[in-house]
Z-matrix of the N, CA and C atoms (Angstrom, degrees):
N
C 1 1.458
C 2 1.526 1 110.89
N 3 1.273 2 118.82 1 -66.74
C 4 1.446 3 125.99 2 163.31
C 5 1.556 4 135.25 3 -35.50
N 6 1.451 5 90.31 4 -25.24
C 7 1.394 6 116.20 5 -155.06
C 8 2.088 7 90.80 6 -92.34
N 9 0.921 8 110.07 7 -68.66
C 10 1.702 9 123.99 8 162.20
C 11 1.672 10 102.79 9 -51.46
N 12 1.163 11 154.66 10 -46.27
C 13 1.235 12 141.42 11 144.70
C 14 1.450 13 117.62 12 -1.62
N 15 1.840 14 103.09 13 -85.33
C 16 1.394 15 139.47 14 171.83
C 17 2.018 16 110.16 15 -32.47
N 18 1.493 17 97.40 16 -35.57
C 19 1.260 18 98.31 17 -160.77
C 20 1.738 19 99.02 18 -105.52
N 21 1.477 20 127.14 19 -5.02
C 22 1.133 21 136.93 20 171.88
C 23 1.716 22 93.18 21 -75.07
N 24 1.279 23 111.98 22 -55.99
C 25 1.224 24 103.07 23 -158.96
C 26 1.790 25 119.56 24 -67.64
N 27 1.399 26 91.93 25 -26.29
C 28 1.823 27 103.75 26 -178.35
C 29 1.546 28 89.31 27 -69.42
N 30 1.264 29 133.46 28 -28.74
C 31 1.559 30 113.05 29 -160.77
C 32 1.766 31 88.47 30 -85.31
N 33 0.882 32 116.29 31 -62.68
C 34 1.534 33 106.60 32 173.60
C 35 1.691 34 114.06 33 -35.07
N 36 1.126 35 144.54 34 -54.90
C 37 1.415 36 150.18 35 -155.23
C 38 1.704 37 83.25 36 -81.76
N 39 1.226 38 126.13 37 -51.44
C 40 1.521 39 116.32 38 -159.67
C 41 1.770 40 102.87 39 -87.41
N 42 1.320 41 114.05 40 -5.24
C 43 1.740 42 106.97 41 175.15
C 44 1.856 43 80.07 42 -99.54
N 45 0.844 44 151.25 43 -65.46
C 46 1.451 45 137.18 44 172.48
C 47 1.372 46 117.64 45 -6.78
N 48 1.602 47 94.32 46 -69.69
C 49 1.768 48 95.56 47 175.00
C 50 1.488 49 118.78 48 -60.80
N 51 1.121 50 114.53 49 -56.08
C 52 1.537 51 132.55 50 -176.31
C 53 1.966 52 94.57 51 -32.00
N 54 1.342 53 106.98 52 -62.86
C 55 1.901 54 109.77 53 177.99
C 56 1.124 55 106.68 54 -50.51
N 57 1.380 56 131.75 55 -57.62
C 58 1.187 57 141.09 56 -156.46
C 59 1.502 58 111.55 57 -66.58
N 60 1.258 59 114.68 58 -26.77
C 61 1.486 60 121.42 59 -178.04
C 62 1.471 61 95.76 60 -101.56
N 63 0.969 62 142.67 61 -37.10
C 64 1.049 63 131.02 62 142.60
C 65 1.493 64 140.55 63 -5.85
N 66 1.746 65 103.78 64 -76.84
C 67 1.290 66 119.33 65 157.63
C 68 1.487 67 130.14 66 -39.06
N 69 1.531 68 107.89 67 -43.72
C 70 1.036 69 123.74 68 -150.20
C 71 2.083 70 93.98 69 -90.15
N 72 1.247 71 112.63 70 -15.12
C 73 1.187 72 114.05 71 178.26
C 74 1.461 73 109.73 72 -88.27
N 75 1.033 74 135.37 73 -36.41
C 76 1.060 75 170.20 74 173.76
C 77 1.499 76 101.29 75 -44.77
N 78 1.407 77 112.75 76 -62.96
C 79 1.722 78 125.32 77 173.47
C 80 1.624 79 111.42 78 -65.67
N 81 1.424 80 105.71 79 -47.00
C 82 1.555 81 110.77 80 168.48
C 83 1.375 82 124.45 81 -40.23
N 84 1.640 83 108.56 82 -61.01
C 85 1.164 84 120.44 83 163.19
C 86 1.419 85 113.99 84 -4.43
N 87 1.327 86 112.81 85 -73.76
C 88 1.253 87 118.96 86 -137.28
C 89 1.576 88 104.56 87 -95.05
N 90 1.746 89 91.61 88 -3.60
C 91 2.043 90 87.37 89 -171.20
C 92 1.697 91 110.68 90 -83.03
N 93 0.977 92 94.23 91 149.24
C 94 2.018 93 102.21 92 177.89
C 95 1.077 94 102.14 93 -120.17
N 96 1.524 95 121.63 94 136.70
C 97 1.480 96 141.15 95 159.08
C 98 1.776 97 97.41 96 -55.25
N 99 1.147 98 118.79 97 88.04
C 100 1.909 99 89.99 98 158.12
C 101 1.522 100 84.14 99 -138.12
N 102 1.719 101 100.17 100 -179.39
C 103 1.413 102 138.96 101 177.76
C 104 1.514 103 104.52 102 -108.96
N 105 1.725 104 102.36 103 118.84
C 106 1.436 105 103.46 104 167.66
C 107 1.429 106 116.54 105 -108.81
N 108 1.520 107 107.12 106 117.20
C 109 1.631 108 93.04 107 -167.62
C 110 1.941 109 105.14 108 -113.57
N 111 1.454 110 93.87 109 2.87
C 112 1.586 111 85.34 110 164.91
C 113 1.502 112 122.57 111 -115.43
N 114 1.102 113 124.40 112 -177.42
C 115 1.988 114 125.42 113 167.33
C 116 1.853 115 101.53 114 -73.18
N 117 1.395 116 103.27 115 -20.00
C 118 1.998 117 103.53 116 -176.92
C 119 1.550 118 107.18 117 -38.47
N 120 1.321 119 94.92 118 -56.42
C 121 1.438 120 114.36 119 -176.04
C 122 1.361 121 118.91 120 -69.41
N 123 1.288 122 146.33 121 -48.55
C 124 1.083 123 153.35 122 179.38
C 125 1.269 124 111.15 123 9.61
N 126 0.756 125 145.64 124 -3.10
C 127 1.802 126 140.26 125 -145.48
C 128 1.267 127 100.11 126 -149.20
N 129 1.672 128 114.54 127 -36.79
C 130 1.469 129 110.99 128 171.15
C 131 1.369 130 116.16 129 -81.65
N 132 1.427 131 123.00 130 -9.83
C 133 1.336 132 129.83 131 174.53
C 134 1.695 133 95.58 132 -95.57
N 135 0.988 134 157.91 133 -38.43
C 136 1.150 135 158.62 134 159.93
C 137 1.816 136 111.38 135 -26.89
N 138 1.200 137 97.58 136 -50.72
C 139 1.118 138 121.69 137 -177.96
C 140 1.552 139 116.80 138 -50.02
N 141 1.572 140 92.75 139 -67.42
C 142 1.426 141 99.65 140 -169.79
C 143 1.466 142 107.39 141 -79.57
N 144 1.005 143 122.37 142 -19.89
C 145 1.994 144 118.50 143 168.47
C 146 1.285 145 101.02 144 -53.18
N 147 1.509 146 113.37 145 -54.27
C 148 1.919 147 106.19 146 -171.64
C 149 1.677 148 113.33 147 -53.03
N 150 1.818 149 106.30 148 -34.76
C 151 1.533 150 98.62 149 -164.49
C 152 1.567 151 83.70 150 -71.35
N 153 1.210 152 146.22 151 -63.44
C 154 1.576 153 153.13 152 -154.02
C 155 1.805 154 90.74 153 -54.03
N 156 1.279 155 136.13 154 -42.06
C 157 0.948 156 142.54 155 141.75
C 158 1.488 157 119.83 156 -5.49
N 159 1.128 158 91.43 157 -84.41
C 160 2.112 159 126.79 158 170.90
C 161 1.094 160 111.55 159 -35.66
N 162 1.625 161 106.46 160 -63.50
C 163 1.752 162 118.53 161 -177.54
C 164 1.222 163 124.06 162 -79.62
N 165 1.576 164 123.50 163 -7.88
C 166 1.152 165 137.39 164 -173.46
C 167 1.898 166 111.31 165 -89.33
N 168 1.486 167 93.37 166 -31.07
C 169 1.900 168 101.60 167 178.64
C 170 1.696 169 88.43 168 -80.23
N 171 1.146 170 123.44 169 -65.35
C 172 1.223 171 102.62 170 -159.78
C 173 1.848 172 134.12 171 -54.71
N 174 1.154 173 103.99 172 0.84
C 175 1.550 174 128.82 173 -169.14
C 176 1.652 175 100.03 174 -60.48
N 177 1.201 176 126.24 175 -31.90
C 178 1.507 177 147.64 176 -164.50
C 179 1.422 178 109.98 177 -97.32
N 180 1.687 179 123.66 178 -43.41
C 181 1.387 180 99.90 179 -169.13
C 182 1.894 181 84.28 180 -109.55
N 183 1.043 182 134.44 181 -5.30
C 184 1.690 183 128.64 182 145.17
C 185 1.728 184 112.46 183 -33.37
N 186 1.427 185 100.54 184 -62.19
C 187 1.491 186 120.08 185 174.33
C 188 1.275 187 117.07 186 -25.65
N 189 1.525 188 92.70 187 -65.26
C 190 1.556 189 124.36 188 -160.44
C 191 1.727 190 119.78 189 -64.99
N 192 1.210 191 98.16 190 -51.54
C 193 1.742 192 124.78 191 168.30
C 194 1.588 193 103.64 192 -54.36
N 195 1.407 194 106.74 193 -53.64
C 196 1.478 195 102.82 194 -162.97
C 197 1.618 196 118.13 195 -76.06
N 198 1.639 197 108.74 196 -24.66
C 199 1.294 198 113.27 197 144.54
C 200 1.307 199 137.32 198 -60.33
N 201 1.032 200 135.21 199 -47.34
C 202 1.426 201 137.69 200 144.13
C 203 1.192 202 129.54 201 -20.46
N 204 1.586 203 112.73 202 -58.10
C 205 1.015 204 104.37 203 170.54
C 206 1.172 205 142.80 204 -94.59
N 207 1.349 206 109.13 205 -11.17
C 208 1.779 207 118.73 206 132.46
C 209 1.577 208 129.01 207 -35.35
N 210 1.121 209 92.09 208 -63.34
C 211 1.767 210 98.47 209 -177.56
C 212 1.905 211 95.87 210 -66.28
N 213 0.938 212 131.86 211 -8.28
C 214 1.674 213 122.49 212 -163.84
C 215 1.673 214 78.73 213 -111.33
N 216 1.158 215 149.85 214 -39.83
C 217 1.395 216 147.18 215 -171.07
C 218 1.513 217 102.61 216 -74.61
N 219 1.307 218 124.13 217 -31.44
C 220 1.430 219 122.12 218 175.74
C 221 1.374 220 107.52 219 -75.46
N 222 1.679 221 114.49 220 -35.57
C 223 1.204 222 114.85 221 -169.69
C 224 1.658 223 117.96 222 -77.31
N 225 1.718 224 99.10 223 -10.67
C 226 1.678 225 101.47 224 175.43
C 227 1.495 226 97.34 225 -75.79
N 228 1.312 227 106.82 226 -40.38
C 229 1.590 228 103.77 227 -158.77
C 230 1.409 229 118.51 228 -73.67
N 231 1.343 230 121.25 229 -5.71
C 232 1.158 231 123.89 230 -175.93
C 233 1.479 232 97.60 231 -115.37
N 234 1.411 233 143.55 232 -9.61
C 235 1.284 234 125.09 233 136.99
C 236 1.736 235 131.03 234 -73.53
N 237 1.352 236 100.75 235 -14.43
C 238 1.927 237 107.81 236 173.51
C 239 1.808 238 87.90 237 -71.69
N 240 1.094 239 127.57 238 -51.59
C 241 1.864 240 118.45 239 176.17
C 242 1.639 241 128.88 240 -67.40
N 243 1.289 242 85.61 241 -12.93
C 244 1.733 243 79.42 242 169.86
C 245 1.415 244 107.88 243 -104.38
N 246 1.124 245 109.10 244 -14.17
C 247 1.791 246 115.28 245 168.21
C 248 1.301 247 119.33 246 -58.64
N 249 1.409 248 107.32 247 -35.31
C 250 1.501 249 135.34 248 -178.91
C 251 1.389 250 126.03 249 -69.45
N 252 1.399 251 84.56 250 -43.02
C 253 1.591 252 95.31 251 177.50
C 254 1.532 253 113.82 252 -95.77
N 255 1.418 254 123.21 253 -4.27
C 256 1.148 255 130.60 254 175.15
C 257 1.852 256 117.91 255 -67.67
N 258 1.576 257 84.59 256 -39.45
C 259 1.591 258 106.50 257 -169.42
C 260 1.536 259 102.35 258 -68.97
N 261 1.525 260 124.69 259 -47.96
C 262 1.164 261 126.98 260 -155.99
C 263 1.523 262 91.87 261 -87.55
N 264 1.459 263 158.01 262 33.96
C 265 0.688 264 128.07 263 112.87
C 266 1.446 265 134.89 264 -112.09
């Protein structure tokens, strides 16, 4: 019971991440390395601060998810072994 709990929740935390990296490629996409050295541009440099903006918040709950669901993937695996070892004796 507990055990399917544990593993509800990693599928949630790991489709979390799965979007989130997603997104975050998605914003990349679209960023360009350039140099704006006139006001012409202004708007295209405007631009790309907001996406660096964009990609810069998400750096934290990327973090966050991907820990989680690490630490919740260790935590299946170390109840699938005590299950294991429960049985065999």
């Amino acid at each position: 019971m507990t055990l399917t709990v544990v593993a509800v929740v990693f599928g949630v935390f790991a489709v979390g991440l799965i979007l989130l990296l997603i997104y975050k490629s998605t914003l990349t996409m679209h960023e360009d390395d350039q140099l704006f050295l006139d006001d012409n541009n202004s708007h295209m440099q405007d631009e790309q601060t907001e996406l660096l903006v964009k990609v810069n918040r998400l750096r934290l709950p990327v973090w966050v998810v991907g820990a989680g669901s690490g630490v919740l993937l260790l935590v299946i695996g170390g109840m699938l072994i005590y299950q294991k070892l429960n049985e065999m004796q």
